[in-house]
MARNU-212443 format. One record per residue (C-alpha): z, x, y. Coordinates in steps of 0.05 Angstrom, whole numbers, padded with zeros to 5 digits, always signed. Layout:
# residues N
ZXY/...
This chain:
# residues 325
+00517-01028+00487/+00553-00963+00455/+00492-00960+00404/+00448-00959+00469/+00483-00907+00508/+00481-00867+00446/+00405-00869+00434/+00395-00863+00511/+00441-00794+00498/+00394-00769+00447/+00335-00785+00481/+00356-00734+00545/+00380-00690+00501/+00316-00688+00462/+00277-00677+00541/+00276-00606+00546/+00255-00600+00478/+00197-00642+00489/+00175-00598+00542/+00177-00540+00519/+00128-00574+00460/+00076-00601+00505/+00042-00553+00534/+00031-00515+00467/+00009-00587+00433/-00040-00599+00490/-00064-00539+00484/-00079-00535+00410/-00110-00600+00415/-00164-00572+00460/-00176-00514+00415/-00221-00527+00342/-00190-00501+00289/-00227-00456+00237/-00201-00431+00182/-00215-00356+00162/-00192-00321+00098/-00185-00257+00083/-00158-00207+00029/-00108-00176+00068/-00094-00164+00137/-00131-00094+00134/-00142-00059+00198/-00214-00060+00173/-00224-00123+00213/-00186-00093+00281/-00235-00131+00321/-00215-00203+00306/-00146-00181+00314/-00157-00159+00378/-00199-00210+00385/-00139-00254+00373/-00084-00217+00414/-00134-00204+00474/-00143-00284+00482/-00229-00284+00461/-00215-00335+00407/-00177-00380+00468/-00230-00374+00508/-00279-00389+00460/-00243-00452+00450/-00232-00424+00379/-00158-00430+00345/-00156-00383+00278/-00119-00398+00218/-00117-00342+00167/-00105-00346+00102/-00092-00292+00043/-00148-00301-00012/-00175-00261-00066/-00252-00245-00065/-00268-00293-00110/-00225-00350-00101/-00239-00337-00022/-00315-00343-00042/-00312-00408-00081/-00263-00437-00018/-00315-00427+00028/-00369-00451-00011/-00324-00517-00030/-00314-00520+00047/-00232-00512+00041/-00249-00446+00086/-00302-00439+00142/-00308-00364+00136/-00280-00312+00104/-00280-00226+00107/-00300-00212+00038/-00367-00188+00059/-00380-00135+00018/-00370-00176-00047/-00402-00229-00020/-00471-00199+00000/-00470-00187-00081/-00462-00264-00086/-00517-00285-00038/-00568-00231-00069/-00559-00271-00144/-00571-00335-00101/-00507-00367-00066/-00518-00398-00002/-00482-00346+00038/-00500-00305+00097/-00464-00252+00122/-00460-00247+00203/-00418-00199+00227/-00385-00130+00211/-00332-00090+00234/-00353-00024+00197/-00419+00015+00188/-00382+00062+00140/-00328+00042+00080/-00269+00053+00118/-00236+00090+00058/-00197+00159+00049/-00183+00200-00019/-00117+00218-00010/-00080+00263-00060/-00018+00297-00090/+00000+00362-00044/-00024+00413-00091/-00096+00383-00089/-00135+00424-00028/-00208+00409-00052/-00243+00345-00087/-00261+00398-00141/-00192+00411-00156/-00184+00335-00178/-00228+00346-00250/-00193+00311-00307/-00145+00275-00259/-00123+00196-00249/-00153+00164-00192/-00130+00095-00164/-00181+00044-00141/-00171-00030-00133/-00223-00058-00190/-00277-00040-00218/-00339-00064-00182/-00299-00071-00121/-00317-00034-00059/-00267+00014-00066/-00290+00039-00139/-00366+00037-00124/-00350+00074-00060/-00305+00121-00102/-00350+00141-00150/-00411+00148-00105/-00365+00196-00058/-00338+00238-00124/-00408+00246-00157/-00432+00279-00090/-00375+00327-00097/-00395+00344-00158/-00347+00302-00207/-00380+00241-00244/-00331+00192-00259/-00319+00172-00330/-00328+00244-00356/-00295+00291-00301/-00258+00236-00274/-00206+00178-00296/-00205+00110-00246/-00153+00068-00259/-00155-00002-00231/-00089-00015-00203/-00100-00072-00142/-00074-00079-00077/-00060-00014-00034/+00014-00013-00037/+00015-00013-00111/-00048+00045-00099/+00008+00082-00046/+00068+00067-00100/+00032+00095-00155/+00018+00157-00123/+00083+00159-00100/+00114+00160-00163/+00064+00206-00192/+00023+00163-00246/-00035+00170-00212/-00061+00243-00176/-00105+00212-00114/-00119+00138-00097/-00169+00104-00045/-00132+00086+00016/-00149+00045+00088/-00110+00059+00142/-00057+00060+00167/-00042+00074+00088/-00073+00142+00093/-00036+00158+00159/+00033+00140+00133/+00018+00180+00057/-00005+00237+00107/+00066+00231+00141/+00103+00236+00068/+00067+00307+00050/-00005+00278+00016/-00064+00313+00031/-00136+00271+00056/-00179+00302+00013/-00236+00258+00040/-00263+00208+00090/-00315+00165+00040/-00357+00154+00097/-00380+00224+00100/-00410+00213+00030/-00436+00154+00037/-00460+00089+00078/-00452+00027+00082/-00422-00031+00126/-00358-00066+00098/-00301-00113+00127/-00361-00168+00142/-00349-00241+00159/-00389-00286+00115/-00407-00362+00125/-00446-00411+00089/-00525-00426+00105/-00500-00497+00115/-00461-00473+00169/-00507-00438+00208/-00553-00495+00208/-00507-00553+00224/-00457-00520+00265/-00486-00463+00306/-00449-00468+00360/-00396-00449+00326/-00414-00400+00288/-00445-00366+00356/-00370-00375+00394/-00334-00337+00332/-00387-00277+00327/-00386-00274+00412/-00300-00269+00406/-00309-00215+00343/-00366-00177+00390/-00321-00174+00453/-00257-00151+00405/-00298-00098+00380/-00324-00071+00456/-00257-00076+00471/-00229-00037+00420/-00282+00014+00429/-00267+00023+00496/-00212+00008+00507/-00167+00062+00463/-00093+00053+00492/-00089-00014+00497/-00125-00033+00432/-00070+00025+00394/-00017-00016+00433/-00046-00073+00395/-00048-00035+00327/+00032-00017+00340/+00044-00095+00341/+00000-00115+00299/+00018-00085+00240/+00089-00060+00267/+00075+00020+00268/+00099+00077+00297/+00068+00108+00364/+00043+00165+00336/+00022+00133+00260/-00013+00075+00306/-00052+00117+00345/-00077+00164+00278/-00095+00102+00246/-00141+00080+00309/-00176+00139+00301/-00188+00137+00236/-00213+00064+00230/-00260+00087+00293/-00291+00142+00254/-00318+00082+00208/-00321+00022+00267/-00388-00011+00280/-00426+00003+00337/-00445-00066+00353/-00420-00109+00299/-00497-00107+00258/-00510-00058+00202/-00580-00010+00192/-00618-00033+00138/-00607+00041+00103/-00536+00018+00093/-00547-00055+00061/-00599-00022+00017/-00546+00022-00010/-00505-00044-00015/-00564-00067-00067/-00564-00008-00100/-00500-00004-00116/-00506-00076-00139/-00564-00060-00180/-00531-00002-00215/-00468-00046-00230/-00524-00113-00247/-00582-00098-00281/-00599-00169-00283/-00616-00155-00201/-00676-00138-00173/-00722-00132-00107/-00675-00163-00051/-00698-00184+00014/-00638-00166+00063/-00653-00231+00099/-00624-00267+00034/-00555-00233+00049/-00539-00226+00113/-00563-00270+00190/-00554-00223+00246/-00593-00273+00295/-00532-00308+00324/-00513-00236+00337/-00574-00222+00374/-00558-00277+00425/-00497-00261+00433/-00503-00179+00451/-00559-00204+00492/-00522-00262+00535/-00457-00207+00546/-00499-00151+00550/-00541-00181+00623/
């Protein structure tokens, strides 16, 4: 009878509990769950965050789980099928134009979202000949865009100019920092906050050069068995990007929580990823074919490329279409 009592104790102690678990459980439950990798959490994709913190994914019936991959471990997850999509466009149209069964259907940028940022004593691009520049690795999007950007200034990498491949952008920010490198490739809000400690922005990269980057990639499999699917993410990643064009205060109030900023560095970072955003989540063919190009010069072994083989913009269509009526 005690042993009773005792269990019958737990059990209404364990009510509330239970309550408070329900409602999220049912919920979930209702929601399909996709998994979505990326390389970082980059502000380069601010419209599935806001996609995310404005409630489109909910209402597409769409429950994200992100994960932190490298390009090329995030490329041979989603080809395996361990990830659904993944934001490693830019490598990825590389990929698909060699053959991989990869298209890409969405991005977030129509420019590289990248800034040179420098020492203090650097005023001019010019001023950087015989210097160390940071860049994450070579044949990354950050060192093609780099050295397409420095030989319009004038400075051809390799003979005016040193890039170093160092990785991620805080060990770019730290080597600046501590002075073994003179400029380094940042995204925001990394430019915004070396602004704040005295660096100069010597240069937005998309000024010198286009092309679309922070794409979400899925397989052709995919897009033929599951459109639906596919056509619920891309209509949540097209209303987060309205919305954050928009929409300016309340998508920087969802940069500030985001990615825990500061007022003032939030809303300098907004308007620097806008200068780059998309204007309606597509790229212009000029920009993929500098995409190839770029490719090409880093691939000899690449030719002629129809853009069709890289990237599906026709779930796209339907969707700007069905929320533009």
């Amino acid at each position: 009878m005690r042993m009773m009592t005792r269990v019958l104790a737990r059990v209404l102690m364990l009510l509330p509990l239970l309550a408070i678990m329900t409602p999220a459980t049912s919920q979930s439950a209702h929601a399909e769950r996709i998994k979505l990798a990326l390389p970082s959490r980059s502000m380069g994709y601010l419209p599935l965050f806001v996609a995310i913190h404005r409630g489109f994914m909910k209402d597409e019936g769409i429950d994200v789980e992100l994960t932190a991959l490298l390009p090329n471990i995030a490329h041979n997850a989603l080809l395996s099928g361990e990830v659904d999509y993944h934001g490693v466009a830019d490598s990825a149209l590389r990929i698909a134009a060699k053959g991989a069964p990869l298209k890409t259907i969405f991005f977030s940028a129509r420019l590289p979202n990248y800034f040179l940022m420098a020492k203090p004593q650097f005023k001019s691009v010019a001023e950087l000949r015989g210097k160390l520049i940071a860049v994450s690795r070579f044949g990354g999007t950050t060192d093609l865009a780099a050295r397409v950007a420095l030989s319009t200034n004038g400075l051809e990498p390799g003979r005016d100019v040193v890039l170093i491949m160092i990785g991620l952008g805080h060990t770019r920010n730290a080597a600046l920092m501590a002075g073994s490198v003179d400029a380094t490739i940042a995204n925001p809000p990394d430019n915004t906050m070396l602004k704040q400690k005295g660096f100069r922005e010597l240069l937005f990269l998309g000024d010198a050069i286009e092309f679309p980057s922070n794409g979400f990639t899925t397989t052709d499999r995919r897009l033929a068995e599951n459109r639906d699917q596919v056509k619920r993410l891309v209509r949540a990643l097209y209303r987060g990007l309205m919305f954050a064009r928009d929409r300016a205060e309340e998508t920087i109030q969802i940069v500030e929580r985001e990615w825990k900023l500061e007022a003032a560095v939030a809303r300098d970072s907004y308007t620097s990823i806008m200068k780059a955003a998309s204007k309606d989540g597509a790229s212009s063919a000029a920009g993929l074919k500098v995409h190839v190009q770029l490719f090409q010069a880093a691939d000899k072994s690449i030719g002629d490329i129809p853009l069709n083989k890289m990237v599906d913009f026709s779930v796209l269509e339907e969707v700007r279409r069905e929320v533009n009526r």
